[in-house]
N, C-alpha and C positions, 0 to 999 in steps of 0.2 A: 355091584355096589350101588350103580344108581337107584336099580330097582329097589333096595333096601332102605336109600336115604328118602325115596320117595313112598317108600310104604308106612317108614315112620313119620314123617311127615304129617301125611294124611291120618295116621293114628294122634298124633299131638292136636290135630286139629280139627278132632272129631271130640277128642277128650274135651279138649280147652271148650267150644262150644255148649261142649252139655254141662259141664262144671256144676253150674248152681242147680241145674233143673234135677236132682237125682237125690230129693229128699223121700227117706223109706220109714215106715211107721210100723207099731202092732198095737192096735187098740185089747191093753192088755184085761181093763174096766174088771180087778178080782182085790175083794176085801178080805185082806187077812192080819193076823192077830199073831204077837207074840212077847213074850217080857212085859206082859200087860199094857203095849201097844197095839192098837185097832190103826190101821191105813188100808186108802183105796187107793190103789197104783192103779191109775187114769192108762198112761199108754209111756210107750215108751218112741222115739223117731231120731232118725241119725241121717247124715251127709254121707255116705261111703265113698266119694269119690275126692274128698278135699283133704287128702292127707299131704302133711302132717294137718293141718289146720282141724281138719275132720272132728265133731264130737257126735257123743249121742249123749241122748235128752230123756230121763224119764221123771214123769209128773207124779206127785204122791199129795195127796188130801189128808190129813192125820186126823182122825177121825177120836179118837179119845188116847189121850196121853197123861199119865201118873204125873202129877203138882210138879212144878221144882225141874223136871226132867228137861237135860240139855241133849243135843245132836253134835257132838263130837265129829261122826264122818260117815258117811257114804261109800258102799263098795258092793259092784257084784260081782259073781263069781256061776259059774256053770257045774253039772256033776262032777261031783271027786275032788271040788279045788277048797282049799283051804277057809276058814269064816274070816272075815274083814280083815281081807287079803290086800293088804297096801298095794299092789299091781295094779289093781283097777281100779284106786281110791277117785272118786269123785268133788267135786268142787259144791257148793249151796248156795241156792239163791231162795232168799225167804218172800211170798208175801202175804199180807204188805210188807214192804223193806222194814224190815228189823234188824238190829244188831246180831251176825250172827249166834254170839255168846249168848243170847237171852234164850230162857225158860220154852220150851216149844208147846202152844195151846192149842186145845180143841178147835179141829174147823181150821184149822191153820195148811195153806195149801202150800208145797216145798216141791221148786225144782230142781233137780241133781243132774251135774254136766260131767260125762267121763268122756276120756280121751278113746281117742280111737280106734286102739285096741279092745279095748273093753267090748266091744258089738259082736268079738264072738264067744264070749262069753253069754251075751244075752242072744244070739242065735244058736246056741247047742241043747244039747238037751237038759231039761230040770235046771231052767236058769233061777236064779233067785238073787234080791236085794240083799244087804247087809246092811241095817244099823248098829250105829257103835255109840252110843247115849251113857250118857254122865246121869246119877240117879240123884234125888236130896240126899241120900246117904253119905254121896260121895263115892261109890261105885263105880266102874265101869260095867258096861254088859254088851255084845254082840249079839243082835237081835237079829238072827237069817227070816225072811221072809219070802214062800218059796212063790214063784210067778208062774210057775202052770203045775197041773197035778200029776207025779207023777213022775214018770220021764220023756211028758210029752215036750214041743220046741212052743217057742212062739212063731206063730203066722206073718214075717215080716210081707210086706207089698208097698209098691211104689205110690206117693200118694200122687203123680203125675203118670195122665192117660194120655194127653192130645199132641199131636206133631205135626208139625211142618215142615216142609222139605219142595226140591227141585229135581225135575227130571231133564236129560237132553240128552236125547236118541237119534239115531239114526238108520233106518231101515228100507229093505229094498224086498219087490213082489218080486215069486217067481214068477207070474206073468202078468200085465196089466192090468190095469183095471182101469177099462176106456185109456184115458191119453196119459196115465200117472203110472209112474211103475218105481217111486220112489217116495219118500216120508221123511223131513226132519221135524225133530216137535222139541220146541221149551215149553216142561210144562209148571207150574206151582201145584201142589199137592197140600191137602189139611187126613188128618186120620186119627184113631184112637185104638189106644189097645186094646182088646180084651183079653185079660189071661194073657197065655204065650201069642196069640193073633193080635194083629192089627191090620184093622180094616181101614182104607182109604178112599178117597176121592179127588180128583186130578181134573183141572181148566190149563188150558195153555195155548198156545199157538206154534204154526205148522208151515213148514213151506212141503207143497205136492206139487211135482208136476215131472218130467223127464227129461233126462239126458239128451243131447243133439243126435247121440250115434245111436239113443235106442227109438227113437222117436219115426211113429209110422203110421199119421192122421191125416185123410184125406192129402195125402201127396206133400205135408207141410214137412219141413226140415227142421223147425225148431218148434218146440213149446217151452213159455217162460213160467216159471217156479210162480204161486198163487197162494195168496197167506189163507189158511184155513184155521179152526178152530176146534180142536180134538177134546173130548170128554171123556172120564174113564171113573170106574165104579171097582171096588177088588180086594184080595185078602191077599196078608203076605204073614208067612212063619219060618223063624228062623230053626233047621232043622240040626242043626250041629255048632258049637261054640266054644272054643278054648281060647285064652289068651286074648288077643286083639283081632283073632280070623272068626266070620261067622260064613258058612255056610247054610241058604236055605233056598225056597220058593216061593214064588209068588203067583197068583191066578187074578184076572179080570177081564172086566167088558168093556168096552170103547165105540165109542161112535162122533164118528168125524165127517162133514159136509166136503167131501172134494172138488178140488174145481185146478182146471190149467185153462191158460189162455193158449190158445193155436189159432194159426192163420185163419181156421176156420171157425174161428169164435169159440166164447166162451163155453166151455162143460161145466157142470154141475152135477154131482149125485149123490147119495149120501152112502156111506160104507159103513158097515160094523160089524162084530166080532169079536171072538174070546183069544185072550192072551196067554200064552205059559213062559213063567219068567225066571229059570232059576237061576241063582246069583252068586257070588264070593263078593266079601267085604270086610272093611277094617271098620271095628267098631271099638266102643269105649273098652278098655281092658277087662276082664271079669277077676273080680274080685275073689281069694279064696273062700269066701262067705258066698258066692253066688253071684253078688250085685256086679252092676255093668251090663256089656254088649249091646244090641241093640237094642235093647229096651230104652237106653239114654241115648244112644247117638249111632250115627250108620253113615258109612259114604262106600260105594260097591258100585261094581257092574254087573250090569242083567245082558240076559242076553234073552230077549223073545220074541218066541214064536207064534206067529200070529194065524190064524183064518178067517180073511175077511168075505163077506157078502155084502153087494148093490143093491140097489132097488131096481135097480137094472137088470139085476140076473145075472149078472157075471158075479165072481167066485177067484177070490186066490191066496197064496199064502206067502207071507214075508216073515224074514228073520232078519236082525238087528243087534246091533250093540244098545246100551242105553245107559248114562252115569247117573245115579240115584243117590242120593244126601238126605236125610232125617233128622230132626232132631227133636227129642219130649217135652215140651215147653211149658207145661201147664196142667 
């Protein structure tokens, strides 16, 4: 039970930090025409993660509209669903601010805000607008407007690439290297997604140096721990994702200045080498539309494996725990 209230935990609190950064778009930019309405539907971008508060947003340019002709209401709908389907009615914001009751003119740009639900609607296939316009006649009409051709989807993507995050590890060599045969590092981290990867880079600092009982320099019995400064370069993908668990791996290269004090003075050398990092983490929940997981927020354990080389010519290999937090900020 503890384990669960602290898995939730850390899920509530990976959520709550990515919250606002997890805005998602489709630059949808297709002119279409119907009921002797011309509009450009600019794009359409939504919150996925702030439910209920959650909406999505699509922009529309009207581009030539019949005299007299009023905007009644907003709705979209995906293949098979019914036309200006009150389930997904949308709310109107005209500008410039206008009475929404008034006459809708040429050149007149209109944003349309649906709730929540509504986004998978416009992430299924053959999504399409609904207008529902009042004519000078006195008419009603349902105007479907379809947004991709066919039964293809729209392309949604995060408009946030960049993240920051913290690492704090702890790792030990299987054999020395010179008077250190152990590793702690905080480090900060900056990175950017590409696609399903994101690549990173990492500064932080380090205490090296060893143990009393492993310790065997020049005849000394102690070496005291030596703040150093570790650098690392590297890609991480998540390889599996349901719910709030991500499973994946991570790869990079590091290079760090060692140094311990012993009786016998100061050491110095420098070490580096490739890491293999693979991990379990609780990340943002995935949405049934897709959205979430680590793309917005990550806090997990690595565990890597290292192979370091000196300039010295020694050679060795450490494995570690490491707690790792991200989050898409930008």
């Amino acid at each position: 039970m503890d384990l669960e209230r602290a898995h939730a935990g850390l899920v509530a609190g990976v959520a709550v930090a990515a919250m606002g950064c997890g805005t998602v778009s489709t630059p949808i930019a297709r002119t279409v025409t119907g009921g002797g309405v011309t509009a450009h539907v600019e794009k359409a971008s939504s919150r996925p993660l702030r439910r209920p508060l959650s909406e999505t947003r699509v922009s529309v340019v009207l581009q030539r509209v019949p005299p007299a002709t009023k905007l009644l209401g907003a709705f979209v709908a995906g293949d098979g669903q019914p036309y200006c389907d009150e389930k997904h009615a949308g709310t109107l914001e005209r500008s410039p601010a206008r009475d929404a009751a008034a006459p809708l003119s040429n050149g007149e740009r209109v944003e349309l805000a649906f709730p929540a639900g509504a986004r998978s609607a416009l992430t299924g296939p053959a999504p399409r607008l609904d207008l529902l316009v009042l004519a000078a006649d006195g008419t009603q009409r349902c105007i479907p407007l379809a947004l991709t051709d066919g039964e293809r989807r729209l392309a949604w993507a995060y408009d946030q690439r960049f993240t920051v995050g913290a690492d704090l590890s702890l790792e030990g060599f299987t054999s020395s290297l010179g008077s250190v045969t152990q590793l702690t590092t905080i480090a900060l981290t900056v990175g950017m997604w590409l696609d399903r990867v994101r690549i990173d880079v990492g500064v932080g600092a380090a205490g090296a140096g060893c143990p009393e009982r492993y310790c065997e320099v020049e005849g000394s019995s102690k070496i005291a721990y030596t703040t150093v400064f570790p650098v690392h370069a590297g890609v991480e993908v998540p390889l599996w994702e349901v719910g709030d668990f991500s499973l994946g791996l991570g790869a990079r290269y590091r290079a760090v200045k060692l140094g311990a004090d012993t009786h016998a003075g100061r050491e110095r050398f420098w070490a580096h080498g490739p890491v293999l990092a693979p991990y379990v983490a609780a990340v943002v929940p995935v949405t049934p539309d897709g959205f979430g997981g680590s793309r917005l927020g990550f806090g997990g354990i690595e565990l890597p494996i290292s192979y370091w080389m000196t300039d010295t010519g020694e050679h060795a290999a450490s494995i570690g725990v490491n707690l790792r937090m991200f989050f898409t900020v930008l």
